[in-house]
N, C-alpha and C positions, 0 to 999 in steps of 0.2 A: 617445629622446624619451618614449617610453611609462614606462620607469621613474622621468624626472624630475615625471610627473602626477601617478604613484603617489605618491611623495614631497610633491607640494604638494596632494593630498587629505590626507594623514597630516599632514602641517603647521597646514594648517587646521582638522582636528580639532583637532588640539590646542591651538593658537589660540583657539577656540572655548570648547575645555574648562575653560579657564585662566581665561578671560572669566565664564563660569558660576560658577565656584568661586568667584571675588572676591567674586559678586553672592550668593552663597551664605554666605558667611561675614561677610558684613557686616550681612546681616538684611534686606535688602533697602533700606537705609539711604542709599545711597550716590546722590549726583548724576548726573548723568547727564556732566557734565565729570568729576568723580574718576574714575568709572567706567571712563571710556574713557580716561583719563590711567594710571589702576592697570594699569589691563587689559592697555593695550597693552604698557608696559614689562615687565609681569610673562609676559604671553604670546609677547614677541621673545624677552625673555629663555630661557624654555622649550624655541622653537623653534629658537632658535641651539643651545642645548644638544643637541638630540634628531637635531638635522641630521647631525653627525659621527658619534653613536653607531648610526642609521641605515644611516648609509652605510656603516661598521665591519662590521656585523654579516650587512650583504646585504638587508635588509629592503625596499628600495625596491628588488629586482627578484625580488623572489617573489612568484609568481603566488597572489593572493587566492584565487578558486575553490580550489585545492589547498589553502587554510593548514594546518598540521600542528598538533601538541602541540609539538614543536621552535620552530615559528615564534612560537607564543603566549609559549613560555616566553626564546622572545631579546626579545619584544617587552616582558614582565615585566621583563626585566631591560635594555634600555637605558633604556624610561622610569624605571625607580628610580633608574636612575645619575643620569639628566638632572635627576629631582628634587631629588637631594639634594646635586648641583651648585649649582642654581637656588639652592636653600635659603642653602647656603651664603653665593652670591654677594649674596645680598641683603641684609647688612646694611650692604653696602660703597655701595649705593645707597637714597637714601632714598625716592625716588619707591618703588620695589620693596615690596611690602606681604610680612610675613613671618606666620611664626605655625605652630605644629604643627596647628593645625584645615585652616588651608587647605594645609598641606603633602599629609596624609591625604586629604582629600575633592579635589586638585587629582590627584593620581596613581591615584584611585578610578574619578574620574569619564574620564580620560584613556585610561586602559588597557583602563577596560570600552567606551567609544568606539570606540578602534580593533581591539579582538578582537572587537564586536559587528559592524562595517562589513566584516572579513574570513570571521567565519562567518553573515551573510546572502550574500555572494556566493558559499560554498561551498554553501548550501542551494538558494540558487538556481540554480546548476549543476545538480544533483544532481536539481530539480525539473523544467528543460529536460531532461537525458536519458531520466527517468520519461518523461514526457511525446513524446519523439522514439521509442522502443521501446513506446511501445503499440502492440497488435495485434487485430484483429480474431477472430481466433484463438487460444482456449484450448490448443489441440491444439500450436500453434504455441512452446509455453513446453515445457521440461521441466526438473520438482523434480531438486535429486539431492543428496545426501546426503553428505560429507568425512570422510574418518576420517585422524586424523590431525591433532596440534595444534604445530605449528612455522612457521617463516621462512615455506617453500614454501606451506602452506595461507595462510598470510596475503596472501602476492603472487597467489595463484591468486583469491583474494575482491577482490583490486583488481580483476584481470585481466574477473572477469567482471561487476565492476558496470561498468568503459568499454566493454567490448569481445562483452562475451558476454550483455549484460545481456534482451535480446532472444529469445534461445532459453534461456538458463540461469537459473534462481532457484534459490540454496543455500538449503536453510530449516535447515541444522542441521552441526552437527561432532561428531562422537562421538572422544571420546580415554579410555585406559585411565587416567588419572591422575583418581582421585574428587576432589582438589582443584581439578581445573579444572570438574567439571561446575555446571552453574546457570549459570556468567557468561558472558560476552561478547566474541566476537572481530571485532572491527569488524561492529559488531550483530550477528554472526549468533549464535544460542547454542548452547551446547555442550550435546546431550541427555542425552548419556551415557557407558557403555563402548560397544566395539563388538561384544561377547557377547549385549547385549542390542537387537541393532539391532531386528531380527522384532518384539518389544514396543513398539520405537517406530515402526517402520513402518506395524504397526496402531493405535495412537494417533494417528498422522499422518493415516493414511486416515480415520477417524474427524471428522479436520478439514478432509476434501477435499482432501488432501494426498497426491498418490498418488507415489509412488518408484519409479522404472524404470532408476537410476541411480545408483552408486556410486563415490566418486573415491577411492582412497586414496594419500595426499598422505605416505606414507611405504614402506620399503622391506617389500614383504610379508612377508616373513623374520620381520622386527621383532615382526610381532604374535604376541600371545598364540596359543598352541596353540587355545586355545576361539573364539577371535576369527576364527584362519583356517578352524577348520571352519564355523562359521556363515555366512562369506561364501560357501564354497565351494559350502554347501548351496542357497542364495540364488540364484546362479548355474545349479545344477543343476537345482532342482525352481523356481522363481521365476522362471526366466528375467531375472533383474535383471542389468544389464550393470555386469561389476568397469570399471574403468578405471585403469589408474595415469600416476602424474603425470610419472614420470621418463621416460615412452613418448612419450605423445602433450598432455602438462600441460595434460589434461580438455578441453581447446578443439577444433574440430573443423579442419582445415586449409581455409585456402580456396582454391578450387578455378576452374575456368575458367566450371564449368558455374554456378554461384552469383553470377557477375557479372551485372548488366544488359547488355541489349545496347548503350546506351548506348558502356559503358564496352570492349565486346571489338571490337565495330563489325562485328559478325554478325548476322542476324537470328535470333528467338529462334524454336528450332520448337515446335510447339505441346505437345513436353511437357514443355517448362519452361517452358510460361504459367501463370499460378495456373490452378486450376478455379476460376471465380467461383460463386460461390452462387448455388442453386434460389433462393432469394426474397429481394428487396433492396427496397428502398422507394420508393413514387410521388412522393414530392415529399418536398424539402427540410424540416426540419425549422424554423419560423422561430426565428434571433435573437432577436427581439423576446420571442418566448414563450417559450423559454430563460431569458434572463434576468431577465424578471419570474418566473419558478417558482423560480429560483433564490433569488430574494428571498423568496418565499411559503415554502419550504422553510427556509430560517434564523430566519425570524419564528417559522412555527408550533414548527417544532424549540426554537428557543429557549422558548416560552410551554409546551412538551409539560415537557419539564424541570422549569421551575418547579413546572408544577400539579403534576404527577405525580412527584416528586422524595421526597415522601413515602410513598406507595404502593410505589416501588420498593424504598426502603429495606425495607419492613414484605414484601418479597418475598425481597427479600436474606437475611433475619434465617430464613425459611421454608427456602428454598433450604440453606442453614447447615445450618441442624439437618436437613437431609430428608436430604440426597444430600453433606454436606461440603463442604468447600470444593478449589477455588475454585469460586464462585456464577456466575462468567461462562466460557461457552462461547464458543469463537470456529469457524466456518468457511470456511477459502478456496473462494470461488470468483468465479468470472470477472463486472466489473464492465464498467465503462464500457469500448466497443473490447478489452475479451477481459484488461484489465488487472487483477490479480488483488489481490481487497480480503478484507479479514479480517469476516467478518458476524457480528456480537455477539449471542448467548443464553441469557437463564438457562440454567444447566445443570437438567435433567428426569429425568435416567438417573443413577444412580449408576456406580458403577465397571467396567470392561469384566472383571475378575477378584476373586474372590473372597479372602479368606485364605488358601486352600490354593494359589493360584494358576492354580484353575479357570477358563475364558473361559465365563462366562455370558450366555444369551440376552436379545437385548433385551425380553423378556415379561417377564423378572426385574428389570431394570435400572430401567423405567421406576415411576415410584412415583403412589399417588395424586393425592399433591400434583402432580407432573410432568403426569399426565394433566389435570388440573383446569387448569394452568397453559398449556397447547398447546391445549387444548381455547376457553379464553377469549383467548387468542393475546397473552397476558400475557407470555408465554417471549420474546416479540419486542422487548420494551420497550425495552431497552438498543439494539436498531437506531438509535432515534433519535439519540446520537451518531454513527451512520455518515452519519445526514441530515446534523447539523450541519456533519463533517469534511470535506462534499461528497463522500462517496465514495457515499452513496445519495440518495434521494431520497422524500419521503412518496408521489407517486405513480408508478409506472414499473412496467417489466416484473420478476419476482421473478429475483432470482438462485439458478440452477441450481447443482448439480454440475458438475464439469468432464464427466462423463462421461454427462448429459446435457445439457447444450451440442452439440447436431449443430451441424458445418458449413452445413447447408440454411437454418439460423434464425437465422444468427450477426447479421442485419440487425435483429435484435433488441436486439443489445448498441450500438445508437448511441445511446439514450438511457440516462440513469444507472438503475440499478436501482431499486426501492423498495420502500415499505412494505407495499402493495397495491397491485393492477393490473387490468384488465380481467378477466384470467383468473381472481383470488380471486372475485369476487365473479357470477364466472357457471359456478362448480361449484368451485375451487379444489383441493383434494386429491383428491377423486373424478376428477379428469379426468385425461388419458392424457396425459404431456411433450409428445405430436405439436398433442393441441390446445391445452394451453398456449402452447405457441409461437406456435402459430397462432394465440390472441387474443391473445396478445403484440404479433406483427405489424399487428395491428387495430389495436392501441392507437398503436401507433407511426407508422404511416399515418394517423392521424385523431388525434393528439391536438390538445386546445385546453383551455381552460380550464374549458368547458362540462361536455366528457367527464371532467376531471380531480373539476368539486364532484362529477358527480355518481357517479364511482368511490367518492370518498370518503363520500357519503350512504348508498350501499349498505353499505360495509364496517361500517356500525353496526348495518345490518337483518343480515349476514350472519353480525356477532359474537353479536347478539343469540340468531337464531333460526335459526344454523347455516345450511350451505351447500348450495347447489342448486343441479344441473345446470340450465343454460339451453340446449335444443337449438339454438334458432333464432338466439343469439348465435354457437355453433359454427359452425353450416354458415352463415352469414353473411360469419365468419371466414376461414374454407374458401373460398367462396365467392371472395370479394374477392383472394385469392389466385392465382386463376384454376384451382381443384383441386373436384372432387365430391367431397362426404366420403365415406365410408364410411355404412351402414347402422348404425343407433344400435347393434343386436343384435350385429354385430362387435367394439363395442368395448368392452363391459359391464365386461371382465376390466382395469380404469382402472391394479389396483396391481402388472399388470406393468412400466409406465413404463418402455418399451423402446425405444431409440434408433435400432431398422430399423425406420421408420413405412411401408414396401411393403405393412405389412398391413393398414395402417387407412385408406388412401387410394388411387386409381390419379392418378400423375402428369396433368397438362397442360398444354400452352404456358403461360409465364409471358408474361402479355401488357404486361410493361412491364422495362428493363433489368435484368438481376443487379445485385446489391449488389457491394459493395467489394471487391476483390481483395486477396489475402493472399498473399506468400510464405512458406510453409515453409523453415526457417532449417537 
């Protein structure tokens, strides 16, 4: 019953389509009786044709969400048949309107219909499971890296966008073949060899990108003599875990202990309950104000663009000639619920090696122009598409490193990130990640629209005239949290930004429930 729907949704496109193209090719001319007179004869006729070669080919029982390159190109090819069926039979009817204009624009219009109605249902899958595997937890994901470009890495990249998608993100393939590097294996790209993993490791890292993990998706034999010492060294002095596929094919097994109790019908003892988080939030964040920010972020984001669409360029053209190309830097890290987004920045530093191959310090790397550009927070500009795409936001908590990201603060990732936040503009850089978070948490506890203009009014006094610690904001911060801060004098040393905060604070009752609980996968 479900595949005869399928079939009378793909019928009515095309129905549809057939309809359009008349009215198309006639100049918009036609009466409203021809119309539906041409139309219909000419779009039974179509659909009696498409029904059989449908049903032929299996098409009316393959699942949309999955469409493949296979399904597009049966679908390419039964609708040409049906057209040039159609075509044919109509000179034998004269109601049947003919012609090579509307033959062209009727099989145009028809095929890009139903490929478009089969990959929005596959995007939108694809955007429910995004969406089902978010996590609260950055810690909660692990990068890892594929060596190895055949069949098995391909099923293994299915394997972990349904199945694994959750604890696993592949960000990269390395294969010893220079004609495959640069392109694309069902999105993921290929970096490189695997001689040169260490160079892209540290390039990764450089994008918050950290690797703890290695699959190789071939027999280890196989690799190059230079390839198996460099993993082996990885292994040894890196502590990066090899794994191969033909062992355990990179997935973890699951286990009795990794079920809910729900599902084992035990009760669960308490250390396989998440640890909930030191600090979680007092009250719900409202709908209402969500969604109107939502609106106030695609506005201004769109209006940021236009004015400032020229400025960028004349930054672009600067970036070029200072430090090379490419002008846009991206870094992972952890976004909305711990879901990892790419955050767009001029690039400011030239390259991590020199000509000789030397790894030079970032004292070296960074250039006037770069400092000029971080300095007037110019480097950020390009964020503004991360507002528009919804993955940021103009006002919100800043997105961290994964590595600092604590667990203790993660209540902080309920709202989308942004351009600036509480914590920019009451010390920003000079502050310690503990009290970032901690006016992170302020901000998230108490946003409204009040707190939002006036975030945004300071970030022009702060661009202007540079950033100042605000004590009384801190321990307010601190404060509302249910913690005594520490003494200003302990924390002076801000550019250690170290993730055991025991030294900048002593603990206390949190006087309202832990945030959201997380399983570790």
């Amino acid at each position: 019953m479900h595949c005869l729907f399928l079939l009378a949704i793909d019928l009515l496109i095309v129905f549809a389509s057939s309809i359009t193209a008349i009215l198309l090719t006639s100049n918009l001319h036609l009466e409203i009786g021809s119309l539906i007179q041409a139309g219909a004869a000419y779009g039974l006729l179509m659909c009696a044709g498409t029904i059989p070669l449908f049903v032929a080919t299996g098409l009316h029982r393959r699942l949309w969400r999955f469409a493949s390159l296979q399904d597009c190109l049966r679908i390419l090819l039964a609708l040409g048949i049906a057209t040039l069926a159609v075509a044919a039979t109509a000179n034998n009817y004269p109601s049947v309107p003919g012609g090579k204009s509307l033959l062209f624009l009727q099989f145009a219009m028809t095929t890009g219909a139903v490929l478009s109605v089969r990959m929005f249902m596959r995007l939108r899958h694809a955007w429910r499971r995004r969406r089902r595997y978010q996590t609260n937890s950055p810690e909660a994901r692990e990068d890892v890296i594929v060596i190895g470009l055949n069949a098995i890495t391909e099923l293994f990249l299915r394997c972990v966008a349904e199945g694994g998608a959750k604890c696993l993100t592949v960000v990269g393939i390395l294969s010893e073949m220079p004609r495959h590097w640069g392109r694309l294996l069902r999105s993921c790209p290929i970096l490189g060899s695997p001689e040169n993993i260490e160079k892209i490791m540290h390039e990764l890292e450089v994008h918050g990108v950290h690797i703890r993990r290695v699959v190789v998706a071939m027999p280890f034999e196989k690799l190059s003599p230079g390839s198996q010492k460099v993993l082996l060294r990885l292994d040894r002095e890196r502590k990066i875990r090899l794994e191969a596929l033909n062992h355990s094919f990179g997935l973890e097994a699951l286990r009795a202990d990794d079920l809910p109790p729900q599902a084992t019908g035990v009760p669960a003892s308490p250390m396989q309950q998440s640890r909930p988080f030191a600090f979680g939030i007092e009250q719900q964040l409202s709908p209402a104000y969500l969604f109107w920010k939502r609106g106030f972020d695609i506005a201004l984001s769109l209006l940021a663009i236009v004015c400032l669409l020229p400025p960028m360029l004349c930054v672009t053209a600067f970036v070029f000639f200072d430090v090379g190309y490419p002008v846009i830097f991206w870094q992972q890290r952890p976004g909305t619920r711990g879901r990892p987004i790419k955050v767009l920045k001029f690039r400011t530093m030239r390259s991590a090696y020199d000509s000789t191959g030397r790894r030079l310090p970032d004292s070296e790397r960074l250039s006037p122009i770069g400092a000029f550009l971080r300095r007037m927070r110019v480097d950020e500009l390009p964020q503004i598409f991360n507002v528009l795409t919804g993955e940021m936001s103009i006002i919100g908590p800043r997105p961290l490193l994964p590595i600092d990201q604590s667990p203790d603060f993660s209540a902080r990732l309920e709202m989308r990130p942004g351009l600036t936040g509480w914590a920019q503009i009451n010390g920003g850089r000079h502050l310690s990640i503990a009290d970032k978070a901690a006016l992170d948490l302020w901000y998230v506890n108490n946003a409204s629209f009040r707190v939002d203009i006036r975030i945004l009014l300071m970030t022009v006094r702060t661009v202007l005239f540079g950033e100042r610690i605000d004590d009384r904001a801190i321990r307010s911060a601190w404060q509302t949290l249910g913690v005594e801060p520490a003494p200003t004098g302990e924390k002076d040393n801000a550019a250690a930004d170290t993730v055991e905060m025991d030294h900048w604070y002593q603990p206390a009752p949190v006087p309202y429930p832990p945030g959201p609980q997380v399983r570790k996968c």
